[in-house]
mmCIF entry with sequence, helices, sheets and N, C-alpha, C, O atoms, coordinates in Angstrom:
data_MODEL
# 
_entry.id   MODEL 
# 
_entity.id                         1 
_entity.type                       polymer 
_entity.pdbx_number_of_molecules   1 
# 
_entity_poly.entity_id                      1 
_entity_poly.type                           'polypeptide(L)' 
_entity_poly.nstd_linkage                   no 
_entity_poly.nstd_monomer                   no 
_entity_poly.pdbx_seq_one_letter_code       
;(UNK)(UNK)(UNK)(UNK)(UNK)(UNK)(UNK)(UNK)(UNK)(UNK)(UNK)(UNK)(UNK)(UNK)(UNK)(UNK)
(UNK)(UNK)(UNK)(UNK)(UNK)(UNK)(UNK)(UNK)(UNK)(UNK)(UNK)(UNK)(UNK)(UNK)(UNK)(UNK)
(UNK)(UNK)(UNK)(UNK)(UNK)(UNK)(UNK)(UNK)(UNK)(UNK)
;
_entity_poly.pdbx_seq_one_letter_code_can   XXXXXXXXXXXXXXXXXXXXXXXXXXXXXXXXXXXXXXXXXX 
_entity_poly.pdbx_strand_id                 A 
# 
loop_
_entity_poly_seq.entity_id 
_entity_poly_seq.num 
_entity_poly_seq.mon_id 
_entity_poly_seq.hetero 
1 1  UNK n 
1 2  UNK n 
1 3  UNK n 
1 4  UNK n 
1 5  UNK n 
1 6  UNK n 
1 7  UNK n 
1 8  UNK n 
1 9  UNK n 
1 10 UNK n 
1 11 UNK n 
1 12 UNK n 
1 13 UNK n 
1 14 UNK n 
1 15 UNK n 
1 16 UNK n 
1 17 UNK n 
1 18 UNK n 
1 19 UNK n 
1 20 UNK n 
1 21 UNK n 
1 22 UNK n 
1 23 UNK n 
1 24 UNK n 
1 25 UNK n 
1 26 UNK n 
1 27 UNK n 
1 28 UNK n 
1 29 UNK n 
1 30 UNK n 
1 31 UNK n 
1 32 UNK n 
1 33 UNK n 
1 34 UNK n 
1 35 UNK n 
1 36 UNK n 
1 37 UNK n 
1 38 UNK n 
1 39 UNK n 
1 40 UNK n 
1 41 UNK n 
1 42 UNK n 
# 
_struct_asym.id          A 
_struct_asym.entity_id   1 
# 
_struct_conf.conf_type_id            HELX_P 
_struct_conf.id                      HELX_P1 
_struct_conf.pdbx_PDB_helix_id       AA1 
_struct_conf.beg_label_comp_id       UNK 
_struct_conf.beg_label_asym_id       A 
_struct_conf.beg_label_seq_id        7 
_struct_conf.pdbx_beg_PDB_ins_code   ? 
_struct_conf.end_label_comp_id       UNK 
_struct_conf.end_label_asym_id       A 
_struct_conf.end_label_seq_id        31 
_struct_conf.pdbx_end_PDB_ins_code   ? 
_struct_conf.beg_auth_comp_id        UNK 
_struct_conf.beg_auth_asym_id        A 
_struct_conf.beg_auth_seq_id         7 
_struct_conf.end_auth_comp_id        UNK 
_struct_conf.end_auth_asym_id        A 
_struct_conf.end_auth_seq_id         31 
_struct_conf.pdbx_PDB_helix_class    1 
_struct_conf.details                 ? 
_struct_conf.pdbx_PDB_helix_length   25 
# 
_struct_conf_type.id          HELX_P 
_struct_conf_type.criteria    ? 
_struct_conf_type.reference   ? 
# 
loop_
_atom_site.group_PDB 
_atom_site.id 
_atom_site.type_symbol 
_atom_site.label_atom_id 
_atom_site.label_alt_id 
_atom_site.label_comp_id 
_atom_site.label_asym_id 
_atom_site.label_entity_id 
_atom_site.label_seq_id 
_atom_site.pdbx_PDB_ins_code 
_atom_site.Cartn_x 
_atom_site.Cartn_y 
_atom_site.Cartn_z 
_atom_site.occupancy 
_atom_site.B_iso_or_equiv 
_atom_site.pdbx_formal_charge 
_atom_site.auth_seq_id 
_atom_site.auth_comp_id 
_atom_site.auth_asym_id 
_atom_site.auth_atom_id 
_atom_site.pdbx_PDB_model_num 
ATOM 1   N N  . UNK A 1 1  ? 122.819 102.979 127.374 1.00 0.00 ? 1  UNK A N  1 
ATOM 2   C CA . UNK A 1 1  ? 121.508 103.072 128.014 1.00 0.00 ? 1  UNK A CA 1 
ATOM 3   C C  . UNK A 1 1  ? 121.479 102.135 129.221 1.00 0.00 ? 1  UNK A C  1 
ATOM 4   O O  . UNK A 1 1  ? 122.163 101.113 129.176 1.00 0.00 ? 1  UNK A O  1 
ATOM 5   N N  . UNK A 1 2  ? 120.792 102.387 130.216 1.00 0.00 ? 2  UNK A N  1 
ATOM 6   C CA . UNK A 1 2  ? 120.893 101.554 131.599 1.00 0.00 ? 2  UNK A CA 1 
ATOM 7   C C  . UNK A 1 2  ? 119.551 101.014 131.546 1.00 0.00 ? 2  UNK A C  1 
ATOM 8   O O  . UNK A 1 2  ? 118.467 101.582 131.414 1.00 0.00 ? 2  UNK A O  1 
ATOM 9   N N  . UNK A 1 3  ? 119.933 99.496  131.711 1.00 0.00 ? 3  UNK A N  1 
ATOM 10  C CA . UNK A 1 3  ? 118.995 98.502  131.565 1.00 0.00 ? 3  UNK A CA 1 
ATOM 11  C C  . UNK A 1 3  ? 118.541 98.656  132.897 1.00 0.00 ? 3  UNK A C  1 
ATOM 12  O O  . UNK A 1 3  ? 119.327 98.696  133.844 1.00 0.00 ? 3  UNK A O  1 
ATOM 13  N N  . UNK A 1 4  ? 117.080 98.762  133.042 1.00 0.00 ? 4  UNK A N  1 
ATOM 14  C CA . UNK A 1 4  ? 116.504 98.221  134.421 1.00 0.00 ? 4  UNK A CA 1 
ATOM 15  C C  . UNK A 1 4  ? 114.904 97.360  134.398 1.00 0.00 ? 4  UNK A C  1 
ATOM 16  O O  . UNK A 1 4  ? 114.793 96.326  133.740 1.00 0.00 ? 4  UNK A O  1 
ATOM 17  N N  . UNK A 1 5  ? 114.138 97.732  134.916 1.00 0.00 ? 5  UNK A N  1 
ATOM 18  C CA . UNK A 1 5  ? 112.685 96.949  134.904 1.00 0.00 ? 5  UNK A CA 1 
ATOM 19  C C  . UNK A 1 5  ? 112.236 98.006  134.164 1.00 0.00 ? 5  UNK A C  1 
ATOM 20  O O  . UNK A 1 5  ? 112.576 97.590  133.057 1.00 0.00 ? 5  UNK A O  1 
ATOM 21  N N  . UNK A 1 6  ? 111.711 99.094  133.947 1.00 0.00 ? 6  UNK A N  1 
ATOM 22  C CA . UNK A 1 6  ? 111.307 100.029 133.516 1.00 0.00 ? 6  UNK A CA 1 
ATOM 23  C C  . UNK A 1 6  ? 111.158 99.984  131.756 1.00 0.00 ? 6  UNK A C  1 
ATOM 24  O O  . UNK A 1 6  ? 110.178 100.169 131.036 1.00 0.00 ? 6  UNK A O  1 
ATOM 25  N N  . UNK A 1 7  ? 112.998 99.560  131.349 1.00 0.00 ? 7  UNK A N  1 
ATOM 26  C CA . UNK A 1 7  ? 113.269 100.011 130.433 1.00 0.00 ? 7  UNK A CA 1 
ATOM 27  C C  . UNK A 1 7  ? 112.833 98.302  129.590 1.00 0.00 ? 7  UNK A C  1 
ATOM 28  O O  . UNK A 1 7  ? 112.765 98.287  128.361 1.00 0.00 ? 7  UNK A O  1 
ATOM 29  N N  . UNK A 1 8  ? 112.638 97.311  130.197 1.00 0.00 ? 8  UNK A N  1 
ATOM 30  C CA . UNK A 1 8  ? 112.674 96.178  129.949 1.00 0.00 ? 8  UNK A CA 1 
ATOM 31  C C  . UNK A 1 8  ? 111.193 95.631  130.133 1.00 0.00 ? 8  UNK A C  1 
ATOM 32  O O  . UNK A 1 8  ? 110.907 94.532  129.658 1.00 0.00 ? 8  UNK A O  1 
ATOM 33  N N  . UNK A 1 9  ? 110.201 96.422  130.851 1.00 0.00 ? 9  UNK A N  1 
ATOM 34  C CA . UNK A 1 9  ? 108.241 96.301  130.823 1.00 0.00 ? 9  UNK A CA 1 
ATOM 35  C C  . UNK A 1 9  ? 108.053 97.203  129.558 1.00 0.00 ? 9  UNK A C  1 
ATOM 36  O O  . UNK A 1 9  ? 107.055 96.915  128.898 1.00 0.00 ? 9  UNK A O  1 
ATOM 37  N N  . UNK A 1 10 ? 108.873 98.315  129.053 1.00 0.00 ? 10 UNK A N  1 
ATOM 38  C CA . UNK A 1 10 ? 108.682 99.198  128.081 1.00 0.00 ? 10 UNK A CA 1 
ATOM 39  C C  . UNK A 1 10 ? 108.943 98.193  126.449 1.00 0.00 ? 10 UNK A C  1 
ATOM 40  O O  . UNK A 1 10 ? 108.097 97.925  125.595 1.00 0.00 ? 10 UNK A O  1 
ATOM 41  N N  . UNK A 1 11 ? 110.122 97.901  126.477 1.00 0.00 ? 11 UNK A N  1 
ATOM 42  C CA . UNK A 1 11 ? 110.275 97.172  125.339 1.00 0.00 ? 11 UNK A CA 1 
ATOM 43  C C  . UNK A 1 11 ? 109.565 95.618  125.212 1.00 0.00 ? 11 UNK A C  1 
ATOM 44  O O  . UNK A 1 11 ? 109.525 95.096  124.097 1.00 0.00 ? 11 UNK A O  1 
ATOM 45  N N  . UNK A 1 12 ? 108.992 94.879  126.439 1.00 0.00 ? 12 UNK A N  1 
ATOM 46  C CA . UNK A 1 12 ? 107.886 94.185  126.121 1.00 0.00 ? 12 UNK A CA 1 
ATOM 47  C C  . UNK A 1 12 ? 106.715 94.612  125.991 1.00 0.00 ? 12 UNK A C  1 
ATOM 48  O O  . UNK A 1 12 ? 105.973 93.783  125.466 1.00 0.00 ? 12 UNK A O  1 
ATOM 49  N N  . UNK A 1 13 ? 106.133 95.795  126.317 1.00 0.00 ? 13 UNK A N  1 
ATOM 50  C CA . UNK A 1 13 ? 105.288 96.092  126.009 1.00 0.00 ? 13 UNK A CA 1 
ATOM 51  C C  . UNK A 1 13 ? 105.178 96.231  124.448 1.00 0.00 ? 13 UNK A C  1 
ATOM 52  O O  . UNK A 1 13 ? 104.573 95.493  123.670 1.00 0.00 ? 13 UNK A O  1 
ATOM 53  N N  . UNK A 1 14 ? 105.892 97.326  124.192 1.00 0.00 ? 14 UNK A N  1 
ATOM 54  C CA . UNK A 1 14 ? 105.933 97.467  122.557 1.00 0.00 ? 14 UNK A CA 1 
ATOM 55  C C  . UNK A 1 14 ? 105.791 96.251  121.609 1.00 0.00 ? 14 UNK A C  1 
ATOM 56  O O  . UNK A 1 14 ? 105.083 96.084  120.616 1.00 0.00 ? 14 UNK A O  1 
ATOM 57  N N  . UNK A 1 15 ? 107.124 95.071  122.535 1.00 0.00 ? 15 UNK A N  1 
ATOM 58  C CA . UNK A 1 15 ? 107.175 94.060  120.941 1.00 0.00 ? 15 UNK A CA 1 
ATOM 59  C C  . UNK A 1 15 ? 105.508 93.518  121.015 1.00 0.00 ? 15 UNK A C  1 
ATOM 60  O O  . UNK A 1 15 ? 104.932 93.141  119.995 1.00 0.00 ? 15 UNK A O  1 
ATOM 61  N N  . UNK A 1 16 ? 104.784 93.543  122.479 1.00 0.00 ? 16 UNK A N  1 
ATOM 62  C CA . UNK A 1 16 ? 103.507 92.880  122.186 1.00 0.00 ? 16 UNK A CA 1 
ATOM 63  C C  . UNK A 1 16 ? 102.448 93.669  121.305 1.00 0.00 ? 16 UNK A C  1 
ATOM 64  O O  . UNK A 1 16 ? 101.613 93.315  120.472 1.00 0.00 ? 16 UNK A O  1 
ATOM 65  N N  . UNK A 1 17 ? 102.776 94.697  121.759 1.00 0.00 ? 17 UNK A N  1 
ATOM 66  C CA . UNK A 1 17 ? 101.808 95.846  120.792 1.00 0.00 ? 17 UNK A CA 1 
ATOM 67  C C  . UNK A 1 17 ? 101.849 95.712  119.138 1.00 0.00 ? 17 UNK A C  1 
ATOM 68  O O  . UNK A 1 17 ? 100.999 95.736  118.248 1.00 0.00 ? 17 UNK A O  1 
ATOM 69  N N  . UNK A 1 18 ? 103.213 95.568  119.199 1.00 0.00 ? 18 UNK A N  1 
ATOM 70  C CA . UNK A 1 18 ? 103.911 95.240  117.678 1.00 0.00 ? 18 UNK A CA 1 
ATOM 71  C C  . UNK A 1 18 ? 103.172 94.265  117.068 1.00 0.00 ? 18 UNK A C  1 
ATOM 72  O O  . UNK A 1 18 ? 102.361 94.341  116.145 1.00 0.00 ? 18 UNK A O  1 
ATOM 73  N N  . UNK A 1 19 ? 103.714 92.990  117.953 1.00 0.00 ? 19 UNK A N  1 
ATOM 74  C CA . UNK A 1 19 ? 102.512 91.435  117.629 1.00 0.00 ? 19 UNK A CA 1 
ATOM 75  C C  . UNK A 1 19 ? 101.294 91.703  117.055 1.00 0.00 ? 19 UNK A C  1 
ATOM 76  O O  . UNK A 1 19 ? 100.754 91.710  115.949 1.00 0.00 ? 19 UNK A O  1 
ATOM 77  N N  . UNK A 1 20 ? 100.922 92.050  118.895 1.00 0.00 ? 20 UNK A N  1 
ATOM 78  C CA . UNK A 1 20 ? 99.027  92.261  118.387 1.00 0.00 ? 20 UNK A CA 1 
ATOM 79  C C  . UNK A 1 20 ? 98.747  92.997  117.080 1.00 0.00 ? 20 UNK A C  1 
ATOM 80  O O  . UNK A 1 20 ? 97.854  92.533  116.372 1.00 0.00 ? 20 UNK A O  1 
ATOM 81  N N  . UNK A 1 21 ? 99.416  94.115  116.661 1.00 0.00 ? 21 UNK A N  1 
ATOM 82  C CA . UNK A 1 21 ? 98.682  94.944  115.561 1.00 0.00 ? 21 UNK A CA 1 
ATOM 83  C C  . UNK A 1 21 ? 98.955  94.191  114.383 1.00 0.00 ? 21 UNK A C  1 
ATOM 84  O O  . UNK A 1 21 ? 98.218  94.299  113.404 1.00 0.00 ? 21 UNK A O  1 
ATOM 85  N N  . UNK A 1 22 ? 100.175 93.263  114.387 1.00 0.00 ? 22 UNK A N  1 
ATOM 86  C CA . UNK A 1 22 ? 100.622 92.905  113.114 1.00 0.00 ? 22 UNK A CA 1 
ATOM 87  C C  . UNK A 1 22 ? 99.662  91.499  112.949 1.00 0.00 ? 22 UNK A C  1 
ATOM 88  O O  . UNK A 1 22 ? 99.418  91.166  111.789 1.00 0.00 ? 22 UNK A O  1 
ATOM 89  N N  . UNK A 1 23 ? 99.226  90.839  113.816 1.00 0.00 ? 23 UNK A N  1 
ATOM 90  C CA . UNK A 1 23 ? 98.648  89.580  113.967 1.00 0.00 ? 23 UNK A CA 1 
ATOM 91  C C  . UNK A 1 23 ? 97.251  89.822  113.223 1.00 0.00 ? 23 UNK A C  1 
ATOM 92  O O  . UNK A 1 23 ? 96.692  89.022  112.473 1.00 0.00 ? 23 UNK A O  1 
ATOM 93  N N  . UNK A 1 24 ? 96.632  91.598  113.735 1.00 0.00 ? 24 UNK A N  1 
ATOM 94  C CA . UNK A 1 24 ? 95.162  92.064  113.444 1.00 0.00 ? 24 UNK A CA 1 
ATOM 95  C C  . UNK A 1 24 ? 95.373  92.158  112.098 1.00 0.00 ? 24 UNK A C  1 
ATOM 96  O O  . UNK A 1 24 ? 94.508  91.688  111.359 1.00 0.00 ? 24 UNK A O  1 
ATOM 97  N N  . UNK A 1 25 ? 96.316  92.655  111.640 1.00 0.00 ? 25 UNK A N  1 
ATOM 98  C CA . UNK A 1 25 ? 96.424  93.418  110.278 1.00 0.00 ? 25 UNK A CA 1 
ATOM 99  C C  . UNK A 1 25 ? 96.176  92.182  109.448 1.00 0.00 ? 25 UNK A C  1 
ATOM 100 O O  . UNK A 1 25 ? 95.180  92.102  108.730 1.00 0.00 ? 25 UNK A O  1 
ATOM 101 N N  . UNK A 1 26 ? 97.193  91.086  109.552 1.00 0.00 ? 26 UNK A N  1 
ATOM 102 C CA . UNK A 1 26 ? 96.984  90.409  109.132 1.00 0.00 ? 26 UNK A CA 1 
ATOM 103 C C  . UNK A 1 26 ? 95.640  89.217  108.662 1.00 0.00 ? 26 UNK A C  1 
ATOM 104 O O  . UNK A 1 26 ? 95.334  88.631  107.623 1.00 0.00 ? 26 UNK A O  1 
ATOM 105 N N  . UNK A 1 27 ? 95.024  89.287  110.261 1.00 0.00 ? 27 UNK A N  1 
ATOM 106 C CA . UNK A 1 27 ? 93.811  88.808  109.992 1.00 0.00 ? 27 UNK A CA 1 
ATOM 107 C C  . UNK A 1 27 ? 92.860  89.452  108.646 1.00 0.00 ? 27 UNK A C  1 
ATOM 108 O O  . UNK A 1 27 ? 92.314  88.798  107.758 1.00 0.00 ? 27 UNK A O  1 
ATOM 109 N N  . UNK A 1 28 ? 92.869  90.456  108.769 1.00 0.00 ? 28 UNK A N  1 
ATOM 110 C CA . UNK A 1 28 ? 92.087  91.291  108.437 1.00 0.00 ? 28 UNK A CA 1 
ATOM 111 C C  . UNK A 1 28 ? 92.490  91.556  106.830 1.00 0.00 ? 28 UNK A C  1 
ATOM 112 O O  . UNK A 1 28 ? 91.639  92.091  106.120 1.00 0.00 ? 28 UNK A O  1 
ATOM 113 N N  . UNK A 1 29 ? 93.576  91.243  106.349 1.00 0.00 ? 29 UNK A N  1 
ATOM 114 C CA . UNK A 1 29 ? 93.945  91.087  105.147 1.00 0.00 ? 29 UNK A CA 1 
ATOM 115 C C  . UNK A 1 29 ? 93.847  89.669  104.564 1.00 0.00 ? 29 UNK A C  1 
ATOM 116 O O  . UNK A 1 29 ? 93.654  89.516  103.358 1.00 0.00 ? 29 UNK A O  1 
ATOM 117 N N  . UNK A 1 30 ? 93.967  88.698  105.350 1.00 0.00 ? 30 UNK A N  1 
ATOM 118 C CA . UNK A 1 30 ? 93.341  87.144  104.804 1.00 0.00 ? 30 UNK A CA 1 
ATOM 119 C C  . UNK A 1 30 ? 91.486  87.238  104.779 1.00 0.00 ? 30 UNK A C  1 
ATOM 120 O O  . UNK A 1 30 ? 90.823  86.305  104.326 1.00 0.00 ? 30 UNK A O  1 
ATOM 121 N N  . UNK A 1 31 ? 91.245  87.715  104.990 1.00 0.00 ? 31 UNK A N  1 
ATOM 122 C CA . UNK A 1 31 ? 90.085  88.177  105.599 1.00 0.00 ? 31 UNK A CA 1 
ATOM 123 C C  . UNK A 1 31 ? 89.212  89.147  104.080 1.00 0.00 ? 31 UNK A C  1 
ATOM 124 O O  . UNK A 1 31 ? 88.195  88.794  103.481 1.00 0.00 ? 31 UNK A O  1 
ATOM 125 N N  . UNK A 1 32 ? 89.954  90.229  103.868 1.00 0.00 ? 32 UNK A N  1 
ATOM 126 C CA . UNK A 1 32 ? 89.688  90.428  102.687 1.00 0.00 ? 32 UNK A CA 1 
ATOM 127 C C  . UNK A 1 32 ? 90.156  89.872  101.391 1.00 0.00 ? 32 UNK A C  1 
ATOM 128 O O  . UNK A 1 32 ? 89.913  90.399  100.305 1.00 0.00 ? 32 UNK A O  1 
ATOM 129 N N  . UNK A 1 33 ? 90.743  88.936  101.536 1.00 0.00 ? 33 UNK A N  1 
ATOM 130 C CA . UNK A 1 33 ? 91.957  88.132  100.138 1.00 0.00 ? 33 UNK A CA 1 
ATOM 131 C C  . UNK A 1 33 ? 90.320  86.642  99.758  1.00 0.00 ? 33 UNK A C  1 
ATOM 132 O O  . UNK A 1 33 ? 90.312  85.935  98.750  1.00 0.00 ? 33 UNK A O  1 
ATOM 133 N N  . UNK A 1 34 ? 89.119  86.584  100.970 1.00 0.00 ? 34 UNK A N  1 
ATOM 134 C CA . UNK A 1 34 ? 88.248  86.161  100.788 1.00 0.00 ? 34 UNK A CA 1 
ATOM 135 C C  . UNK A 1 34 ? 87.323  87.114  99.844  1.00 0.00 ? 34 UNK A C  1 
ATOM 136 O O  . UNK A 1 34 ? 87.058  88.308  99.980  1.00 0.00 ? 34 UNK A O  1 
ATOM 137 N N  . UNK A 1 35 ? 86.756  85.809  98.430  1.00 0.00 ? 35 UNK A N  1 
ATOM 138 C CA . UNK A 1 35 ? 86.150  86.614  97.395  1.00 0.00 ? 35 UNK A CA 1 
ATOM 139 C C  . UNK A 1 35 ? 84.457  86.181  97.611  1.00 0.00 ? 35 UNK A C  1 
ATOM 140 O O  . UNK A 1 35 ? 83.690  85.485  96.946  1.00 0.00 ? 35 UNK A O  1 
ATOM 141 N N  . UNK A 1 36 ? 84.291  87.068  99.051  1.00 0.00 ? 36 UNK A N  1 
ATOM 142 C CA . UNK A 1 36 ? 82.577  87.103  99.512  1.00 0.00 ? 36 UNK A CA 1 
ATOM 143 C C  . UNK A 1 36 ? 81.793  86.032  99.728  1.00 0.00 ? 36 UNK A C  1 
ATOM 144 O O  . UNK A 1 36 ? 80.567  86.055  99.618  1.00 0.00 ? 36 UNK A O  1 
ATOM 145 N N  . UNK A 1 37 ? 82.650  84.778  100.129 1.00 0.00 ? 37 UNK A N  1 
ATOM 146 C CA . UNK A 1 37 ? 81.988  83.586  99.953  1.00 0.00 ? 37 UNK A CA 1 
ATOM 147 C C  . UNK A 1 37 ? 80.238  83.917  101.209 1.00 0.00 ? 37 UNK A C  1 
ATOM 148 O O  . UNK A 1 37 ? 79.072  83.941  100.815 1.00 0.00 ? 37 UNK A O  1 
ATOM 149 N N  . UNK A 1 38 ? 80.625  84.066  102.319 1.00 0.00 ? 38 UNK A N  1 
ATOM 150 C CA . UNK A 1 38 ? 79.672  84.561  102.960 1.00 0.00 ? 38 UNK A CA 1 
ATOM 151 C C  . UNK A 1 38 ? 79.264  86.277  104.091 1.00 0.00 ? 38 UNK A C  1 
ATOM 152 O O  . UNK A 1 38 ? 78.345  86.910  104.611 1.00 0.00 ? 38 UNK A O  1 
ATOM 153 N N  . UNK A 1 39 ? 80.435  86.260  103.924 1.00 0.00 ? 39 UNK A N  1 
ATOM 154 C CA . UNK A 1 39 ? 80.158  88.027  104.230 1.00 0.00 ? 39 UNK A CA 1 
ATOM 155 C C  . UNK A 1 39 ? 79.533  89.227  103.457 1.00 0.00 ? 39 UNK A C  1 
ATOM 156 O O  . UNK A 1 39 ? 79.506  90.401  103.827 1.00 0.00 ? 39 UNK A O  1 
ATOM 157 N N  . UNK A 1 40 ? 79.102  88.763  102.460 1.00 0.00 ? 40 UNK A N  1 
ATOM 158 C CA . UNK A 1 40 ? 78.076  90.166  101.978 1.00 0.00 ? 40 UNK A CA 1 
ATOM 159 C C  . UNK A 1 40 ? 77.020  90.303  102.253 1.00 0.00 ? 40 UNK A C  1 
ATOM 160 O O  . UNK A 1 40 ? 76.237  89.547  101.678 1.00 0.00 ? 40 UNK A O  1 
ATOM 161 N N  . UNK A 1 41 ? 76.514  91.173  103.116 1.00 0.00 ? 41 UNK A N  1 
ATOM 162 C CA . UNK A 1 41 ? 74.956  91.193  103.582 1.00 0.00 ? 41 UNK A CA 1 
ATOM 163 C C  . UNK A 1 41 ? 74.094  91.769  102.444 1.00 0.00 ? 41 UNK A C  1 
ATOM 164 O O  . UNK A 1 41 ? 74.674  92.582  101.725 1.00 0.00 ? 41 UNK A O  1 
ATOM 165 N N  . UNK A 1 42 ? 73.292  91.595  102.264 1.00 0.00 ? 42 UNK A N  1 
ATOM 166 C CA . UNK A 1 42 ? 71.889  92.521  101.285 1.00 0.00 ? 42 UNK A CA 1 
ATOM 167 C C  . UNK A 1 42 ? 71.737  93.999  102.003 1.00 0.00 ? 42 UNK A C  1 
ATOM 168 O O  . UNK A 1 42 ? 70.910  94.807  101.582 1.00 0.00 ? 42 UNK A O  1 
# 
């Protein structure tokens, strides 16, 4: 495969995409691993 700028904004893009979703997911699973201390509304 021929490395250029193209192919090298493409695969940083992804690993950040990668990051970000895995960073959210994660939030969002510590997030529910909380047992309602103050997030349950009426």
């Amino acid at each position: 495969m021929f490395i250029d700028e193209t192919v090298i904004a493409g695969v940083i893009t992804v690993g950040l995409m990668i990051a970000f979703l895995s960073g959210f997911a994660v939030f969002i699973w510590r997030d529910s691993q909380k047992q309602g201390k103050a997030s349950r509304r009426p």
